[in-house]
C-alpha positions in Angstrom: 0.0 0.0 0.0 1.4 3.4 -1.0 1.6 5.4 1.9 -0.3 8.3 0.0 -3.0 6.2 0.7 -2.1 5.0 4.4 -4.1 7.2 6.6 -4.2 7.5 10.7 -6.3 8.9 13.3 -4.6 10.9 16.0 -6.1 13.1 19.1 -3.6 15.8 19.8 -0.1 17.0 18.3 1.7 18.5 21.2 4.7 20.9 19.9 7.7 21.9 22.2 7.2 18.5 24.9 10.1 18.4 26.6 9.2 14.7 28.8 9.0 12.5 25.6 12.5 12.0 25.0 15.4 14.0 24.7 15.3 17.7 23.6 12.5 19.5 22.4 10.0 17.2 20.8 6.5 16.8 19.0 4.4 14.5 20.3 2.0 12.8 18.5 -1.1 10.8 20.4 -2.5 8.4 18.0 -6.0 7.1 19.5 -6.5 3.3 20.2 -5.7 1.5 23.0 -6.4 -2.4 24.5 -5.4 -1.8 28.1 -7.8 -0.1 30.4 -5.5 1.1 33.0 -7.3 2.4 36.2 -4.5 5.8 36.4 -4.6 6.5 32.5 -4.2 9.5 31.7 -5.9 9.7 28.1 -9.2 8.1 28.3 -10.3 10.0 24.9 -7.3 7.6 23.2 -9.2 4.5 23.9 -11.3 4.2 21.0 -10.5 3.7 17.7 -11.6 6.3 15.4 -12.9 9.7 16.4 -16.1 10.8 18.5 -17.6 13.7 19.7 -17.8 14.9 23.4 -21.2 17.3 24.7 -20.6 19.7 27.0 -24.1 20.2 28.2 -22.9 23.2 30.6 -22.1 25.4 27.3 -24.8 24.5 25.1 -27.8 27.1 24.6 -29.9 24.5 22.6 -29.7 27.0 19.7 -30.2 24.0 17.1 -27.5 24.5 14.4 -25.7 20.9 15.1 -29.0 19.8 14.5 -29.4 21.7 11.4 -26.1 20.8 9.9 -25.9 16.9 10.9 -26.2 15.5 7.4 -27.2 12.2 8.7 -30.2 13.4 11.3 -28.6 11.9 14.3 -29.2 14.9 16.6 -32.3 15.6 18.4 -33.8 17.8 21.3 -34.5 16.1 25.2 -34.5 17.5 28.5 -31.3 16.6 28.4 -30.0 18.5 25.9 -29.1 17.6 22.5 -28.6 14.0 22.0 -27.0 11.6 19.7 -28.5 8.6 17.9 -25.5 6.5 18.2 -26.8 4.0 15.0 -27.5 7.3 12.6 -23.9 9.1 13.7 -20.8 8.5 11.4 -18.7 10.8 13.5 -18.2 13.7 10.4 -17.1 16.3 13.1 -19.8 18.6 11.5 -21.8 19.3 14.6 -18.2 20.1 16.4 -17.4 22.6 13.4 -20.6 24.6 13.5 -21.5 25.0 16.8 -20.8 28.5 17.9 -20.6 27.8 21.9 -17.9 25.2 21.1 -20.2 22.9 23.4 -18.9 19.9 21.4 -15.5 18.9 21.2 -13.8 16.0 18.6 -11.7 13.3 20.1 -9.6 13.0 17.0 -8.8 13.9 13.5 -7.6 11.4 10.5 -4.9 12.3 8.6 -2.5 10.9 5.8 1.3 10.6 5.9 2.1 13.5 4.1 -0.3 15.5 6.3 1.7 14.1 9.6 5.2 14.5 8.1 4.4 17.8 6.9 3.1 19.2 10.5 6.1 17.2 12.1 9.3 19.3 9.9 7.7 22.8 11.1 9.5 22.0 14.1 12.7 20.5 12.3 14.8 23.9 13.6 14.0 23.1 17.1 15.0 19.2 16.7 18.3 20.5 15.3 18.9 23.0 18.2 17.9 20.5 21.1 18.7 17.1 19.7 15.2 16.7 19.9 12.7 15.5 17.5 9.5 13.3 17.4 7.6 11.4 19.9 4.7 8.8 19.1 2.5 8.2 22.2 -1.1 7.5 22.6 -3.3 5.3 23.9 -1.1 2.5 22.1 0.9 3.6 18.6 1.4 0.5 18.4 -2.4 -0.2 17.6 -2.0 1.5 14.3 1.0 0.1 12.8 0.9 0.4 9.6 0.5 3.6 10.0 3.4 4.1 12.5 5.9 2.6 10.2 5.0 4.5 7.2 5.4 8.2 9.3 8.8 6.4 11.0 10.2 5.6 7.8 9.4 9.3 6.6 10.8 10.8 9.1 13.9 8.5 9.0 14.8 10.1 5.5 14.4 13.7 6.8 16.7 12.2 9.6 14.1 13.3 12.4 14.7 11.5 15.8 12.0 9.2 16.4 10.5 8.0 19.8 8.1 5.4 20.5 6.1 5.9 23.6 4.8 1.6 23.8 3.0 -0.5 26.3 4.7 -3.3 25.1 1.3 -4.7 24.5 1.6 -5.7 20.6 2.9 -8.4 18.5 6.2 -9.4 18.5 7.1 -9.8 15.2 5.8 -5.9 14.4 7.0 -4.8 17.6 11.1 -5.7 16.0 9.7 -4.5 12.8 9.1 -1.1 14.3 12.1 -1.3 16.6 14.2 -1.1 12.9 13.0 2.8 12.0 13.2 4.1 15.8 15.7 5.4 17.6 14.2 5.6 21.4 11.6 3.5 23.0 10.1 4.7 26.5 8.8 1.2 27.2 6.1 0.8 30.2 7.0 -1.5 32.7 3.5 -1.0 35.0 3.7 -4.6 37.0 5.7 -7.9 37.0 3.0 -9.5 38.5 0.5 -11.0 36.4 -2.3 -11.3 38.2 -1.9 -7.8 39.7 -1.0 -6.5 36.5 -4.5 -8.1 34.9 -6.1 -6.3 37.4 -5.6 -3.2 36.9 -5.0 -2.9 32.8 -7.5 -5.7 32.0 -4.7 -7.5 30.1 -2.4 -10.2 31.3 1.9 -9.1 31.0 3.1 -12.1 29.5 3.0 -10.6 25.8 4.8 -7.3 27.2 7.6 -9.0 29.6 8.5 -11.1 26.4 8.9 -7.9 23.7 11.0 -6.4 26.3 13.2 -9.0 26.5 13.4 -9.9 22.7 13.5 -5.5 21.8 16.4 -5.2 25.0 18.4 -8.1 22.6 18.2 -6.0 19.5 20.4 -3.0 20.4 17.8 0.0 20.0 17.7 2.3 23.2 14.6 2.1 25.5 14.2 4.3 28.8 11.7 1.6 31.3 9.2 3.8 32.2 7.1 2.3 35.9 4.4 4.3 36.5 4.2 4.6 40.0 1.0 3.8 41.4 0.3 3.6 45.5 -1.6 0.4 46.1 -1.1 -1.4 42.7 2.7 -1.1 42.3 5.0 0.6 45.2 4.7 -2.1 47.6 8.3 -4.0 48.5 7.5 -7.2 46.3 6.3 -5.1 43.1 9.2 -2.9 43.2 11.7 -5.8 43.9 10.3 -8.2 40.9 10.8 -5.2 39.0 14.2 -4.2 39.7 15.0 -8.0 39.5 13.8 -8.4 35.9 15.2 -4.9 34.3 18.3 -5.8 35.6 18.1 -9.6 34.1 17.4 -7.8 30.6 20.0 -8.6 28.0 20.8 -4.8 28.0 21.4 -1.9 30.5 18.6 0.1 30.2 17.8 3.7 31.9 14.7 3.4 33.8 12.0 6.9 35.0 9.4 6.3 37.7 6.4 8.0 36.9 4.7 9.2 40.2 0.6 9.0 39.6 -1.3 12.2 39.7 -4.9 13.0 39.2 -4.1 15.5 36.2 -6.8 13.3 33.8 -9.8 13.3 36.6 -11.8 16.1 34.5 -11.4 14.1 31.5 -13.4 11.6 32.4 -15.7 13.9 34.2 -16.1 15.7 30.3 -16.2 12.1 28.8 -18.6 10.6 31.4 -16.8 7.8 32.3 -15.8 6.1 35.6 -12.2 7.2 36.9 -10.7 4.1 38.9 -8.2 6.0 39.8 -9.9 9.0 41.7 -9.1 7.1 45.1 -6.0 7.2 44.8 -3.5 9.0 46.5 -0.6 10.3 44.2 2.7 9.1 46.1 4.6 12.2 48.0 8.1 13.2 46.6 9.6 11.1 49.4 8.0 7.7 48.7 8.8 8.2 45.3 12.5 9.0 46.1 12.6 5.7 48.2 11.2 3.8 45.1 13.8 5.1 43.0 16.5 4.5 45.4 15.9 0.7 46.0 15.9 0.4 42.1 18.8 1.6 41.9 19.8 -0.6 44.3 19.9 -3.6 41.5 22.5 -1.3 39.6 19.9 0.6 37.6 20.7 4.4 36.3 17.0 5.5 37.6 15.5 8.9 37.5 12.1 10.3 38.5 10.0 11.9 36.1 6.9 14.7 35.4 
């Protein structure tokens, strides 16, 4: 497939990020995702393909979404306007026209060409900073076809490329992948399985074994452990995880990620359930501590944003 034709859906392009990898970056969220991770942090990712948020607080029921659906999917109730979810293809016209902004679009599509071309306005900064792209989501991974053809463009402008990963993917396109980046920030949430199934809804096998096999193949990856009090900071968790990093077949840097509660109003604009809300993000001492008995298995650990 030409990748004129190869088209992805992404929710935000974030210009001057300076916690996605080194320098000054541009980090692109493509939308998908198969974990549900109680402390994520981009519930709008999860889906697929592009939706459309209300805001019922900023609508005046004025009627021009209505008016401009071109497949009759809106419609008047005490609650507002409402969506008939088996009429609505997601167009993004309602978001477009209305003039109190009370929708919102949880994604765009766009081509390669599109992506690369948004990507080199920042080509002077990535030159000044030894910075350069950053592909995050949900899961980039989820789109890989995708993925590879904007890697392998930016590879011939000789961008620095990131991949922000779960680990949660097929091997086999994983090590494809692993061939046109140059970073991975690789999420190491919990060794435990069952624990691990818990909380993301998937079991770790898959993603203990691609960090293994992508640790064997030379590329850098940064381990990335979110650290989350009650799933993941307790003695054992930290231990199997210091244990296994440092049994990879590569030294590897490794960034603990203390939770915050930074996404709560998404999910409050979304309407969905926050798992995490309960709990309490760790203080800068407990997350010091963590770090430190890390480093304890001769990891170079740091702690991140």
């Amino acid at each position: 497939m030409s990748d004129q034709v190869i088209k992805g859906t992404i929710f935000n392009l974030m210009r001057f990020s300076t916690h996605d990898g080194p320098g000054i970056r541009t980090t692109v969220f493509l939308k998908g995702c198969l974990l549900s991770c109680w402390w994520c942090h981009n519930p709008e990712n999860w889906q697929h393909v592009p939706n459309e948020v209300y805001l019922p607080d900023r609508c005046t029921g004025c009627g021009v979404c209505i008016e401009n659906c071109p497949d009759h999917a809106l419609s008047r109730s005490q609650q507002g306007i409402v969506v008939d979810a088996a009429l609505c293809r997601h167009c993004g016209r309602c978001v477009a026209v209305c003039p109190m902004e009370a929708r919102e679009s949880t994604g765009w599509t766009v081509s390669v060409p599109e992506l690369v071309k948004s990507i080199e306005r920042d080509i002077p900064f990535y030159d000044q900073s030894r910075g350069g792209v950053t592909f995050s989501g949900g899961e980039p991974l989820c789109q890989s076809d995708f993925l590879l053809a904007v890697l392998a463009e930016c590879g011939r402008r000789e961008i620095h490329r990131t991949v922000d990963t779960s680990g949660y993917a097929d091997a086999g396109m994983l090590l494809e992948v692993a061939r046109l980046a140059d970073l991975f920030l690789y999420d190491l949430k919990v060794v435990d399985p069952l624990k691990h199934r818990a909380h993301t809804g998937v079991d770790n096998a898959r993603i203990l074994s691609n960090l293994r096999q992508l640790s064997g193949t030379g590329v850098e990856i940064v381990i990335r452990i979110p650290l989350i009090p009650g799933v993941n900071d307790d003695a054992e968790s930290i231990a199997a995880a210091g244990e296994f990093i440092a049994g990879l077949p590569a030294r590897h840097a490794v960034d603990v990620l203390p939770y915050h509660r930074a996404a709560s109003a998404k999910y409050a604009k979304l309407g969905l359930c926050y798992r995490g809300e309960p709990i309490a993000p760790p203080s800068r001492e407990q997350t010091a501590e963590v770090a430190q008995r890390l480093s304890d298995y001769g990891l170079a650990v740091g702690v991140g944003g």
